[in-house]
C-alpha positions as CSV (number, residue, x, y, z in Angstrom):
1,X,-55.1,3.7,-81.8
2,X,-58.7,2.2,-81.2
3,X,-61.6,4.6,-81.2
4,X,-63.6,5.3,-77.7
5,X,-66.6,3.3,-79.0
6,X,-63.9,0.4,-80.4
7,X,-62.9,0.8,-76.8
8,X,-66.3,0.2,-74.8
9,X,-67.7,-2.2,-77.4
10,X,-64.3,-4.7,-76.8
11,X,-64.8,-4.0,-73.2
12,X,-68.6,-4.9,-72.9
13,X,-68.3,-7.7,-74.7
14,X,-64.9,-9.3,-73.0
15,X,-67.4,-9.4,-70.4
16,X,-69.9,-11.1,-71.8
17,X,-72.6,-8.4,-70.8
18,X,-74.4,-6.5,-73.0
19,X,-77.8,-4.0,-72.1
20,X,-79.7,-6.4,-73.6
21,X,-78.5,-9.4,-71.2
22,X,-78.7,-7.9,-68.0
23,X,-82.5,-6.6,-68.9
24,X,-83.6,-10.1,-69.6
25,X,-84.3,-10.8,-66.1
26,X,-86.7,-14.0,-66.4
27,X,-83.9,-16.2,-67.8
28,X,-81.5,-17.8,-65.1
29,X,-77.6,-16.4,-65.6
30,X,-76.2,-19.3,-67.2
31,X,-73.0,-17.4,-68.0
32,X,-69.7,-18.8,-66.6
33,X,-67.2,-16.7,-65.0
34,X,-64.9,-15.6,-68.2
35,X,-61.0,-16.5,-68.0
36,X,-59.0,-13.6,-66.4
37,X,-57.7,-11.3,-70.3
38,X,-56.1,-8.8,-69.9
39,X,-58.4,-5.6,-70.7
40,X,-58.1,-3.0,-73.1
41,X,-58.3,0.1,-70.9
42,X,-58.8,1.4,-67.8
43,X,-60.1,4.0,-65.8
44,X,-58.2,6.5,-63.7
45,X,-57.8,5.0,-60.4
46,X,-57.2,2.0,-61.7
47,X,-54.3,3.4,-64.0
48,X,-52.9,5.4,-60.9
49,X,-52.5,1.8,-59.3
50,X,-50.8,0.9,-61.8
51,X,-48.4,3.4,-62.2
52,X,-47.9,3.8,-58.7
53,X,-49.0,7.6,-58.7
54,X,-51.8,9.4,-57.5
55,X,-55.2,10.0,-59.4
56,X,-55.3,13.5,-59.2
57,X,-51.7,13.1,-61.0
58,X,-52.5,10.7,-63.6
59,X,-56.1,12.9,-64.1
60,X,-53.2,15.9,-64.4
61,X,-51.6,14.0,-67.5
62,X,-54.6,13.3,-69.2
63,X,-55.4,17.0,-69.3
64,X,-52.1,18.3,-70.3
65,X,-52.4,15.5,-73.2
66,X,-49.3,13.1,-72.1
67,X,-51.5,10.3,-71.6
68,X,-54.7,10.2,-74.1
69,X,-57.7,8.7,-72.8
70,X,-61.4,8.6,-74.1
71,X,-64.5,9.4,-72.7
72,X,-66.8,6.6,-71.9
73,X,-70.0,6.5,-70.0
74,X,-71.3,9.0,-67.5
75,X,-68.2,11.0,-68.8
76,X,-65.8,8.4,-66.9
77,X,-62.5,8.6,-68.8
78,X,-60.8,5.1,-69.7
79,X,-56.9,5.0,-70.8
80,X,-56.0,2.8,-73.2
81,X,-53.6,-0.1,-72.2
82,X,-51.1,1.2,-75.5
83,X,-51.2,4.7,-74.0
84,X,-50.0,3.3,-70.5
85,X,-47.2,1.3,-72.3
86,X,-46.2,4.6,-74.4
87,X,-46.5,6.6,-70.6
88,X,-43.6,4.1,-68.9
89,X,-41.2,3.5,-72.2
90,X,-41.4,7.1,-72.1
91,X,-40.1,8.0,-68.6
């Protein structure tokens, strides 16, 4: 399993954005829009979507340490995609 900074470093840069590119503010965005990937984790709400349960619940299984997920910034937690997989081959 993929550390939490393996984690944030693949997602920042599936975006194309980096601190250092939104700073720049002087050059025009000549970025395109990025082809739709599928992404490497996500956060809780988005997870709850996706598993068709409520946040509170999927926040419930992350603290009882069924479903891992990894700190990330401002102490948001992001679940990897793996750990989602593992959650409904599980059930």
């Amino acid at each position: 399993m993929k550390s939490c900074y393996e984690i944030i470093t693949a997602i920042l840069t599936q975006n194309g954005k980096t601190q250092r590119n939104n700073m720049n503010a002087n050059e025009p965005n000549t970025t395109k829009p990025s082809q739709q990937t599928e992404r490497i984790a996500y956060s809780i709400p988005e997870a709850a979507d996706m598993l068709g349960l409520d946040y509170f619940s999927v926040y419930r299984l992350v603290q009882r340490g069924k479903l891992k997920a990894c700190r990330a910034l401002r102490g948001k937690f992001l679940i990897p995609r793996t750990e989602l997989f593992r959650l409904l081959n599980a059930e």
